[in-house]
N, C-alpha and C positions, 0 to 999 in steps of 0.2 A: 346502527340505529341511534345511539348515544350522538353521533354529529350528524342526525338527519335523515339520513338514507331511510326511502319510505318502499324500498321494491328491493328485491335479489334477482338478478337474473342470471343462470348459471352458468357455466360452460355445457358445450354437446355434451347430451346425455342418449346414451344408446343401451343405457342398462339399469332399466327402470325399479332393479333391488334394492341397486347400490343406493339410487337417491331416493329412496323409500326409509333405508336408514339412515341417509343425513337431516329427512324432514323428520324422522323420529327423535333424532336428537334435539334437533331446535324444539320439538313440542317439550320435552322435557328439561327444557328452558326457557319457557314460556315465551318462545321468540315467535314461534310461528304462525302466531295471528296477528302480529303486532307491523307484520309485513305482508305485500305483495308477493310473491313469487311467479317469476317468468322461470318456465323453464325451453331450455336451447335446444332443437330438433334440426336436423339438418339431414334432407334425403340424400342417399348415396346413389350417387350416378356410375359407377363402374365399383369393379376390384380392386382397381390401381389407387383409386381413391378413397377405397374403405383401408387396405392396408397403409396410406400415406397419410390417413387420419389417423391411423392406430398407433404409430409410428416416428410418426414426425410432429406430431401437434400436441405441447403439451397440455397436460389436463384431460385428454379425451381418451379415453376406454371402451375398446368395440369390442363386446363379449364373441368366443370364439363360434360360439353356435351362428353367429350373424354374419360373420368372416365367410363361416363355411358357405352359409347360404347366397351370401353376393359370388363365391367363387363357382360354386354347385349352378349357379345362374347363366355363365357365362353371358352369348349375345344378347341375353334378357336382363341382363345386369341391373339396368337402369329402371325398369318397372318392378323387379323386386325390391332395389332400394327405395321403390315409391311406397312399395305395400309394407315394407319394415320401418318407413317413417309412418304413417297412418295407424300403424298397431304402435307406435311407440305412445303416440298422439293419444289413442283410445288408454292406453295403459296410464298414462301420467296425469293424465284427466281425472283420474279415480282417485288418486292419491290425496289427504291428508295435506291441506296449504297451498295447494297450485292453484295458483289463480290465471295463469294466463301460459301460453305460447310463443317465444319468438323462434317464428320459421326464418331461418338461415337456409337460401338455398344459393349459393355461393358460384357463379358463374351459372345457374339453372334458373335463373330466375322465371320463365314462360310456367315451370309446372306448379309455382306457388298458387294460381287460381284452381285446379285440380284438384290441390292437396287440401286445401281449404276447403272446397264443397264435397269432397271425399270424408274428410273426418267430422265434416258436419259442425267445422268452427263461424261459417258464418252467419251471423243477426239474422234473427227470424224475421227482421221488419226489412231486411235486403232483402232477404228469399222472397217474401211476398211482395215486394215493390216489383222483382223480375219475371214473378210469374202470374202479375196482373199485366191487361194489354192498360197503352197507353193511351189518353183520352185523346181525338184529336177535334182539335178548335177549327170549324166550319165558318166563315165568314159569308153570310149572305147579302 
């Protein structure tokens, strides 16, 4: 903040405790209004890829209750990791300093418009632009 930085955006977050007690700590440094926060969501698209995020990427922490459930999924893998991003989405939205979202959907990019009008992140002035009809101009 002292050289400018006006946002945080964090690494995947899959365990919405943990950064519930990092933005406690920044309140109790009076950092945490004094910034932006984006926090990182990234839907998991199989098991192989929730283990190889848990795993091999550093920074990232996928609590084991959510392990089990992408694996407990099996061939439904990929729409449970849709419904475990959108409760993450609901969860971290509540929290204390978050101000925004970056969806990371990393080689998935087609379910980013799903997951957006699923956790109900898009502008109210979209929604209703889409779900009014369009005027159309009659030349006489």
């Amino acid at each position: 903040m002292n050289a400018g930085a006006q946002f945080f955006q964090t690494n995947l977050v899959y365990d919405p405790e943990g950064l519930e007690i990092w933005l406690n700590e920044l309140a109790k440094r009076n950092i945490l209004y004094k910034v932006y926060i984006l926090v990182g969501i990234t839907p998991l698209k199989s098991y192989k890829v929730a283990q190889y995020m848990n795993n091999e990427v550093p920074g990232v922490f996928i609590p084991e209750k959510l392990m089990k459930r992408m694996e407990r999924a099996g061939d439904r893998a990929s729409e449970e990791g849709i419904q475990i991003a959108l409760e993450l989405i609901e969860e971290v939205r509540k929290l204390q300093g978050v101000h925004g979202i970056h969806l990371m959907a990393v080689g998935w990019e087609e379910i980013v418009p799903r997951i957006i009008k699923e956790a109900g992140l898009m502008p109210k002035e979209m929604i209703q632009q889409q779900t009014q009809p369009t005027e159309q101009v009659v030349n006489s």
